[in-house]
C-alpha positions in Angstrom: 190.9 144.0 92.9 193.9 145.7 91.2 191.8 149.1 90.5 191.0 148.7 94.5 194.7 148.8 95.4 195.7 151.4 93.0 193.0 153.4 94.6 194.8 152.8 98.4 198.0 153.9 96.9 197.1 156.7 95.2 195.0 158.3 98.4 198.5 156.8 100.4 196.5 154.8 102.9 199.3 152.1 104.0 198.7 148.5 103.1 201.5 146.7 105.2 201.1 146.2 108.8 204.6 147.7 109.5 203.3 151.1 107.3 200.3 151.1 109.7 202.6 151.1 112.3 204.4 153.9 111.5 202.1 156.0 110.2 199.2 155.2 113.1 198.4 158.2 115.2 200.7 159.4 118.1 198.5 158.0 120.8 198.1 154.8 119.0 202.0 154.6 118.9 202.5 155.2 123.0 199.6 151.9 123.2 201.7 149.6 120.6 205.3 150.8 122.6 203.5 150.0 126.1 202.6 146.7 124.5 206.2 146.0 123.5 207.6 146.3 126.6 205.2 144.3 128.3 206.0 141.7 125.6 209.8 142.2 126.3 209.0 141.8 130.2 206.9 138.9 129.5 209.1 136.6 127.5 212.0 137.6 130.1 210.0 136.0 132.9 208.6 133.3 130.6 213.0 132.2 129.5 214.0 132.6 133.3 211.3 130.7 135.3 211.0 128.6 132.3 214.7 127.3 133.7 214.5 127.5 136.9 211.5 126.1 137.3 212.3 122.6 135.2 215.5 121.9 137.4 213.7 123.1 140.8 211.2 119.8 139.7 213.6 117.5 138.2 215.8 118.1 141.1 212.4 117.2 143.3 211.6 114.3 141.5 214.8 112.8 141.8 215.6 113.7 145.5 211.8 112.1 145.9 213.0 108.6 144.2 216.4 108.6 146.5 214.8 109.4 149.6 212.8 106.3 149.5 215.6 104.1 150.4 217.2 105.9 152.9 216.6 104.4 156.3 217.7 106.7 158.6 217.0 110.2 158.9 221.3 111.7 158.5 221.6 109.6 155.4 218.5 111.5 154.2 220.1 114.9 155.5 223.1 113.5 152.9 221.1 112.8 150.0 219.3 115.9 150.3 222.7 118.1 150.8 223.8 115.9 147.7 221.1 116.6 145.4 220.7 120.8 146.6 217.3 122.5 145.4 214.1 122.6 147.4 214.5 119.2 149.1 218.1 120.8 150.7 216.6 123.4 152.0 213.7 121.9 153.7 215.5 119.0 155.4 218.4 121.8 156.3 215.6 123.3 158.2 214.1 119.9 159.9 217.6 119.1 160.8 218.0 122.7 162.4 214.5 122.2 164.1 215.9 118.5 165.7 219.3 120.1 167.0 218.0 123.1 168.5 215.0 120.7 170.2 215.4 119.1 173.2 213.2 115.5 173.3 210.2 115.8 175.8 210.0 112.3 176.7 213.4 111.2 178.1 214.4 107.5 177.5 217.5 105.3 179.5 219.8 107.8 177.4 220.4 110.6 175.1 219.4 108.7 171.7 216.5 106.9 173.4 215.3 110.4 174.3 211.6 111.3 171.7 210.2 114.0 170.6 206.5 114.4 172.1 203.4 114.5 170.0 203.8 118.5 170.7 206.8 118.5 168.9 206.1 116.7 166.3 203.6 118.8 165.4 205.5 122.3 165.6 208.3 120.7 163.0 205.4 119.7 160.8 204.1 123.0 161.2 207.6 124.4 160.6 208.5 122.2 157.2 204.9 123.6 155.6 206.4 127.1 156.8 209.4 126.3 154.5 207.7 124.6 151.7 205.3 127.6 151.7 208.4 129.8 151.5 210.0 127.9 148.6 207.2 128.0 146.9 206.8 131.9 147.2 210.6 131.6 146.3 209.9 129.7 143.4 207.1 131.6 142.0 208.4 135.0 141.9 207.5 137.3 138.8 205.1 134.2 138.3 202.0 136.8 138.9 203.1 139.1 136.6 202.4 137.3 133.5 198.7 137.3 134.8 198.6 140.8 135.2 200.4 140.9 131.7 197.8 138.6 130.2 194.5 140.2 131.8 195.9 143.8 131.0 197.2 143.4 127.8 194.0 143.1 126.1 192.7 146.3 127.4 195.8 148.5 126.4 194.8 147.0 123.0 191.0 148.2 123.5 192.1 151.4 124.4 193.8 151.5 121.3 191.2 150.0 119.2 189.0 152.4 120.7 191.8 155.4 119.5 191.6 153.9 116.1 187.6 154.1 116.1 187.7 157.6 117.1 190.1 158.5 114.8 188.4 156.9 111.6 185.3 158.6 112.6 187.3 162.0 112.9 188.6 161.2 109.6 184.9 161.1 107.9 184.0 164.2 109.8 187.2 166.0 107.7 186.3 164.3 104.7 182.9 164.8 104.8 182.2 161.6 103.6 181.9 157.7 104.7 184.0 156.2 102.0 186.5 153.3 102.2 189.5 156.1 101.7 188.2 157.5 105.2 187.3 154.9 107.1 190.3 152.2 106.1 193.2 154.0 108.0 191.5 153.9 111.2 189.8 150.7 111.3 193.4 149.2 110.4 194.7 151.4 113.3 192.4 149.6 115.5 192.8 146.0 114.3 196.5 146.4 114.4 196.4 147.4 118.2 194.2 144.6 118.9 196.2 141.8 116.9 199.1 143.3 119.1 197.8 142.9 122.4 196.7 139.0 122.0 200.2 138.6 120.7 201.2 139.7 124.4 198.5 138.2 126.5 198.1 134.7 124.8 201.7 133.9 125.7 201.5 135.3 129.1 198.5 133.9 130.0 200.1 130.1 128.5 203.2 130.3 130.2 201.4 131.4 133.6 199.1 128.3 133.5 202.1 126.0 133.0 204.0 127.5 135.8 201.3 127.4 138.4 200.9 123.6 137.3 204.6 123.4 138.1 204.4 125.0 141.2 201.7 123.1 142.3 203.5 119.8 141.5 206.8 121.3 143.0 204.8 122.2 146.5 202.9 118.7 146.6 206.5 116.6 146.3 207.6 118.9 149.2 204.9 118.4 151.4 205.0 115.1 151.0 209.1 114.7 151.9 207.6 116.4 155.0 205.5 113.6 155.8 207.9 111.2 155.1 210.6 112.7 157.0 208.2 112.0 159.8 207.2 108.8 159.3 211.1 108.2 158.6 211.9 109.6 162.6 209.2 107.3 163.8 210.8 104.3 162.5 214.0 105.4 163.7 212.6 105.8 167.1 213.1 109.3 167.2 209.4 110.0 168.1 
């Protein structure tokens, strides 16, 4: 084993990843920078959603366990201006949607007045409208670690495929199919691969938490929506 690595110093064929790095081919280099700054992208995204995504729930889940004892639907519109987050900004929108509606069905006076089943159904329509917006909202950037994690591993064929080439170029010059010709390229190749699952498996692990996120984020939502509703019908409002 020691004759074998006397032999790869002697013919300088690098033997540390970083060495294969730097002295890797000039188109293998360009497919190991593109990779870095995907990486770099990547683990942007993955610190900043990573955040903002863990308040946007707790601040859901928490609005969700207050908004079960409010009776009325203005001590709601408090809690939620209280708490901030998703659930602010939908019931900022319901309580838009009630002021700037006049009731249908007109009662002995202005607070017996309801909203018609007509109604009711265009502010349910509009509260998915603005859950489906924060949830867009929410999952900006999200995508791009999918595209991160599916395109990754084929910058890192390409430049497997560059390494291939370029060991077989090197038995061509050599004129021979020894270890001393093949090694550098083959290492080439294995190096680019190695660095594009070092991109996409994190990308592709962060995406899948987010999306379960998002998903648990837009169900809490639509269900405030639903309570909202029932919460005006027990108030009388439709």
């Amino acid at each position: 084993m020691s004759n074998f690595l006397f032999l790869l110093l002697a013919q300088g064929i690098p033997t540390s990843p970083m060495e294969l790095v730097t002295n890797s081919t000039g188109a293998t280099k360009i497919v190991l920078g593109i990779l870095v700054i995907l990486s770099l992208i990547s683990w942007g995204i993955i610190f900043a959603k990573w955040y903002e995504l863990r308040r946007a729930l707790r601040i859901t889940y928490s609005f969700a366990r207050e908004f079960a004892g409010a009776h009325t639907v203005e001590r709601a519109a408090q809690m939620a201006r209280n708490t901030g987050g998703p659930p602010a900004t939908i019931m900022q929108r319901a309580m838009r949607f009630i002021e700037e509606t006049k009731p249908a069905l007109s009662g002995t006076s202005e607070r017996t007045a309801r909203f018609s089943s007509a109604q009711v159904e265009a502010l349910q329509l509009v509260l998915d409208a603005e859950t489906t917006f924060e949830r867009d909202r929410l999952a900006r950037w999200v995508p791009s670690l999918a595209t991160i994690g599916s395109v990754s591993p084929l910058i890192g064929l390409l430049g497997t495929v560059l390494g291939v080439i370029d060991a077989f170029v090197g038995i061509a010059a050599k004129g021979s199919g020894n270890i001393g010709a093949v090694a550098p390229g083959v290492a080439e190749a294995l190096i680019a691969t190695a660095a594009a699952l070092s991109v996409a498996i994190p990308a592709v692990f962060a995406y899948n938490i987010f999306a379960a996120r998002l998903n648990k984020i837009e169900g809490e939502l639509e269900s405030f929506g639903s309570e909202l509703i029932a919460l005006m019908v027990r108030e009388g409002m439709i």
